[in-house]
N, C-alpha and C positions, 0 to 999 in steps of 0.2 A: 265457139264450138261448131255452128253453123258451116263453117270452111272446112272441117275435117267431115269427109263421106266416108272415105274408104282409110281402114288401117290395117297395113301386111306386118305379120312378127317372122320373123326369120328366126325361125328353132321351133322348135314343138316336146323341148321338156317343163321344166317345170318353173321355171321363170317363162317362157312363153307361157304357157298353157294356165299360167295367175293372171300373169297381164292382159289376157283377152276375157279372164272372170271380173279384175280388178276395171276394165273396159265400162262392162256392160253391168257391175255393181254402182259406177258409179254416173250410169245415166245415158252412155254412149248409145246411141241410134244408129250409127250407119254402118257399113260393113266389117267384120272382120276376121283377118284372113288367117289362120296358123299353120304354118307349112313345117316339115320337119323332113329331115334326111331316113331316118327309120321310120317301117313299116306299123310299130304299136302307138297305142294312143299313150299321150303326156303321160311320165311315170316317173316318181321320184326315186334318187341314187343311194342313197345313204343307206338302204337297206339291201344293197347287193353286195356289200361287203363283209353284214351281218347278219341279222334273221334271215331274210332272204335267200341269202348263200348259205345258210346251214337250213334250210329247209323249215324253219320255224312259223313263217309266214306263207302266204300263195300267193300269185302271179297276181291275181285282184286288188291284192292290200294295198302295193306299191302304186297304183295310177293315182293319179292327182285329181281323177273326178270319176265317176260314174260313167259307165259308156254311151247312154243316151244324154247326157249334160250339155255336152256341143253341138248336137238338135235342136235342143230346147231351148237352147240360149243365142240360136243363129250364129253361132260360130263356123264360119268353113274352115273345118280342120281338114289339113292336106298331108296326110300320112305319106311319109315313101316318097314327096313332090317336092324337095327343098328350095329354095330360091338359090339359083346358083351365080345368078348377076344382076348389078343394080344398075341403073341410068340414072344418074341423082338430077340430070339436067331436064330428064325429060317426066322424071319423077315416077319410073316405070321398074318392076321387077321381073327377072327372069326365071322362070320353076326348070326342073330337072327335065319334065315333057317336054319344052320350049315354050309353051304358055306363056304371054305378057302380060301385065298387068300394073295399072295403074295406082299409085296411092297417093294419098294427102299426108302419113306420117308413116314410117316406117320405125320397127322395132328389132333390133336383133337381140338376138338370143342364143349366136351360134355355138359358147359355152368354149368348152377345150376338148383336147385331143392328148391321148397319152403320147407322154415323150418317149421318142425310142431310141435304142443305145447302138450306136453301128459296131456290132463285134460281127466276127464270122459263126456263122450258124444261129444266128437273131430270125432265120425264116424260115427254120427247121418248123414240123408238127409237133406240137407239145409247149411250143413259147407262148406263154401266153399272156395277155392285158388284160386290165377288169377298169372298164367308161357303162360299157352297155349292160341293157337284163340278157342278153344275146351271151354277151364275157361272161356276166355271174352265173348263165344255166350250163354253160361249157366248165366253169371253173368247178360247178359243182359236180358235174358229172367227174370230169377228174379226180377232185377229191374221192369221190365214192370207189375207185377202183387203185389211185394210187397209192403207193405204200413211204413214198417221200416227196416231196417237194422246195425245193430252191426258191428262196423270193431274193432276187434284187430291187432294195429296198428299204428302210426303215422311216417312212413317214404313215399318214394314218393309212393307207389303203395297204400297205403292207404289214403294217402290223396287226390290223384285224381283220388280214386274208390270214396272216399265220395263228391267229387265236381260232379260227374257225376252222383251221387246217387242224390245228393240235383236236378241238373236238369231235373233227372227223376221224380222231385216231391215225393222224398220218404225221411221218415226221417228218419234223420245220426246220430248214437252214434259213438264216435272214443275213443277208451279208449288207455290211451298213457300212459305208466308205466317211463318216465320221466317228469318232471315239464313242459318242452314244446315237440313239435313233433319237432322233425328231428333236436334234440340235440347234436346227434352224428358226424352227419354230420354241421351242420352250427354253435353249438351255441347256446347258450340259448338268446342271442340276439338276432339273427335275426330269431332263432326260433319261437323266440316270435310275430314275424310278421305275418306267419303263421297261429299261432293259432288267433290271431285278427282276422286274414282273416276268417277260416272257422266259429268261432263264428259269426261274423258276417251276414255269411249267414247262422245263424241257427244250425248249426253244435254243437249237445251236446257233446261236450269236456272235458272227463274225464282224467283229469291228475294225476299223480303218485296213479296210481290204476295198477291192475292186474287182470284177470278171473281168477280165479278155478274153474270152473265148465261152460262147456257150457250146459244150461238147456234144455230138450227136453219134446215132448209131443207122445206117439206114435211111437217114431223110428226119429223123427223130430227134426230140432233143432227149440226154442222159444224163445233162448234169452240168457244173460247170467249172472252169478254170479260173482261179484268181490271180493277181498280179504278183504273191508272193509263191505261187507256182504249187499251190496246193490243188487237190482236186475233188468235187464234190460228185458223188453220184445223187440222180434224183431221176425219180418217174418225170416231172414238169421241171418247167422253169415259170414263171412269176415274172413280170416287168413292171416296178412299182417306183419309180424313179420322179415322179413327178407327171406336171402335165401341162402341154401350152397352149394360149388361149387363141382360139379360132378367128383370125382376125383378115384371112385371105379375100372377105369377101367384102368388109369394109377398106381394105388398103383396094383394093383393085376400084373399088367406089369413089376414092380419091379423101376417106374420110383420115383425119388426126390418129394415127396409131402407135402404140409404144408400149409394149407387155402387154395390150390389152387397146379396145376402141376409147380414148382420151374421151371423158364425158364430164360434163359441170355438175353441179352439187342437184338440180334437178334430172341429171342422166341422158341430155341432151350432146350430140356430138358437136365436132365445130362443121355438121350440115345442118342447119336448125329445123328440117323434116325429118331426122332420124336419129334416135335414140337408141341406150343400149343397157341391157339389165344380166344381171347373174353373172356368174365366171366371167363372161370377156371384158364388162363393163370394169377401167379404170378412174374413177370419179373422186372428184372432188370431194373430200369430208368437211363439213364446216368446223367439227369440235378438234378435227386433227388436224387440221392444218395442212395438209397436205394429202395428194392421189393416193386412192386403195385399191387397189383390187383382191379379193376376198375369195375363193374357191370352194366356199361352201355353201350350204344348204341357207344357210338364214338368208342371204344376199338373196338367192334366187325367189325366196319366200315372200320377202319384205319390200326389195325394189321394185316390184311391178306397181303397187299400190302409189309409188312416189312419179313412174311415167306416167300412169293414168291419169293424175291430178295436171301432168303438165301438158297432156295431151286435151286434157279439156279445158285450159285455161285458167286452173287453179294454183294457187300457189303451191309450189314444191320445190322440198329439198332434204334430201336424204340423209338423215342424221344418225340412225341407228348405230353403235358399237359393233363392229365385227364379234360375231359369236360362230361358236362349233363344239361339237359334243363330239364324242368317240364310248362304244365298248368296250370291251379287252377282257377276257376271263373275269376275274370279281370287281372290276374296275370299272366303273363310271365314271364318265366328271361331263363339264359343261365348261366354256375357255370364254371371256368375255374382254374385252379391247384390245389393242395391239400396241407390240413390242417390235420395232425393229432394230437389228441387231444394233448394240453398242448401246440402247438407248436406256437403257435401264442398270443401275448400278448395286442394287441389290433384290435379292427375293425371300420376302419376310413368308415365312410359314406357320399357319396356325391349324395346332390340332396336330394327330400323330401320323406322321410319313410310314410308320411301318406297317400299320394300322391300316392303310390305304383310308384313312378318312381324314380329310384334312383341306383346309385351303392355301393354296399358294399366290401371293400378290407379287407382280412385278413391279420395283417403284424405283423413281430416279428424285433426289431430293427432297425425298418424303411424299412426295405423290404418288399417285397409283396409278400406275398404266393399264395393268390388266387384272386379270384374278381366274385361276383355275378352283373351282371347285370339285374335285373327287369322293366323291360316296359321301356327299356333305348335301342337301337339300333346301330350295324357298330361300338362296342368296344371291341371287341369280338380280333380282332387281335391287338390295342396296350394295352388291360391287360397281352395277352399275352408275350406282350415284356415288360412291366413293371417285372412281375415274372421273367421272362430268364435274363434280366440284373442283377439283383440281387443286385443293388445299392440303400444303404439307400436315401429314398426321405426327401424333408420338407413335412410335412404330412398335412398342414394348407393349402399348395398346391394341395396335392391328395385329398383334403376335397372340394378345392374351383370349382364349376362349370363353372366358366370363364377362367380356368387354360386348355387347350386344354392335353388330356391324352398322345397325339404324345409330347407334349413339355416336359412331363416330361420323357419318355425315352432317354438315352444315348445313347450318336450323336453316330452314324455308321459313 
């Protein structure tokens, strides 16, 4: 620990802004720097698509600490100053001012960038993203005066901008170029819950469509054209299509890149001074057997805690389950291990799908890969020991609701 003086994080959300708490909780002394490309201080995302953006909450809730926190805890936080180049040889960072600066271990944190879709009229007034609380105060403002909105889109940022849009009383087109929303991620199964849902309330759900054309009036966007040549009017457009991980500043650095900064099960790159946490980080899982990278909130939350440990010498290695939550009208749930496509060969459901309360487990030879739980509560830690034993279940048991979830985990 003695060899590390100085630590720069490159990013300043909310995986930076743990990792220079997770720093100085667990002992660190010597400098540390947090620089971020925006002007607000560290502030979490997950509520700019929900309370947040419907106004539920205030601008204070969402920061990740207290605004005299990074005084107190000698943090040099560098709002507005991002590092925009690294010298890995001479072990130096470059800020946005041109400022240099020296480290012993660097951190990135640069997170993603909404993906954008190259049609004509993508740069019209009224297109719009939701990454920043900048997008959610602009998105809310639209909401408040428009009378319709267009999302391209059906994964979670689209679909609870359109549950938020329905209860700002404005109406929802969602054009989802798979047969259900959020395919890729769940399923055409229980995809298809979803799409009930937002239908339900209204929501025009266009499936296996595509825009070509965002239509404009005057420099404005009005709406949009799909590929089967139909046409949408709308006050806004929405770009909800995904998002890719900021990795310009470690490939220029010369570090391992591929969907994401390549990092070992501690979150170390292959520069062993520089490490990388949240969205960009692609790492190693020990229990999965192969690279993750995760684009939600629990990553950003839980990984800093696994650099710290290996910034100061301690043994680390990043085991947690990929986990995410979403909103939606009367819908809750909470999502716990991963499924990548093909890999799971049925999905046992317990509890009533209409009902919206219920769990759904993904399993491939009786094992369990993942587990959604919707309007179902406090199962959240034995799915997760059902995945980690990795023991074929009777599945007529994981089905049955009087079957307690602790009984089917293997005795400790």
């Amino acid at each position: 620990m003695a060899a590390v003086g100085t630590v720069v994080i490159a990013g300043a959300g909310l995986a930076g802004a743990k990792t220079a708490q997770a720093l100085r909780e667990g002992g660190f002394q010597g400098a540390v720097v947090l620089a971020g490309n925006e002007t607000h201080r560290p502030y979490e995302r997950p509520p700019l698509s929900k309370d947040y953006l419907q106004g539920k909450t205030g601008r204070d809730s969402i920061d990740v600490h207290e605004p005299d926190y990074y005084t107190r805890h000698d943090i040099d936080l560098r709002p507005g100053n991002a590092v925009t180049d690294i010298d890995p040889h001479a072990h130096q960072v470059v800020f946005d001012d041109g400022h240099r600066l020296g480290y012993d271990r660097l951190v990135l944190c640069t997170g993603v960038t909404p993906r954008r879709l190259p049609l004509p009229g993508a740069d019209a007034d009224g297109v719009l993203y939701l990454r920043s609380v900048d997008d959610s105060d602009q998105l809310r403002a639209t909401l408040a005066t428009a009378s319709s909105i267009a999302i391209v889109g059906g994964g979670w940022i689209g679909l609870e901008v359109a549950a938020a849009a329905v209860a700002a009383g404005v109406a929802v087109t969602v054009v989802v170029r798979a047969p259900v929303p959020l395919t890729g991620v769940l399923g055409p199964q229980m995809g298809q819950v979803f799409a009930e849902l937002h239908r339900s309330h209204g929501v025009d759900l266009r499936t296996r469509r595509s825009p070509t054309e965002i239509l404009t009036h005057k420099g404005t966007a009005v709406g949009l054209r799909l590929d089967d040549g139909t046409q949408i009017d709308a006050d806004a457009v929405l770009i909800a299509v995904g998002a890719v991980p900021d990795t310009a500043l470690a490939a220029r650095a010369g570090l391992a890149v591929d969907d994401g900064v390549l990092v070992d099960a501690s979150l170390c790159s292959s520069d062993p001074a520089v490490y990388a946490a949240g969205d960009i980080a692609r790492a190693e899982h020990p229990l999965l057997g192969r690279r993750v990278r995760v684009e939600h909130w629990a990553n950003a939350l839980n990984q800093p805690a696994t650099v710290a440990d290996a910034i100061l010498g301690r043994p680390a290695s990043y085991q947690r389950l990929p986990y995410f939550y979403t909103d939606q009208f009367e819908l809750s749930m909470e999502y716990t291990g991963y499924v990548p496509p093909g890999s799971s060969d049925r999905v046992v459901v317990r509890g009533e799908v209409d009902r919206l309360e219920f769990i759904a487990f993904w399993v491939r030879e009786g094992r369990v890969l993942a587990g959604m739980n919707v309007n179902t509560w406090d199962v959240t830690g034995p799915i997760n020991q059902l995945i980690r034993d990795r023991t074929p279940l009777d599945l007529d048991r994981l089905a049955d609701p009087g079957v307690p979830l602790a009984d089917l985990a293997a005795p400790r």
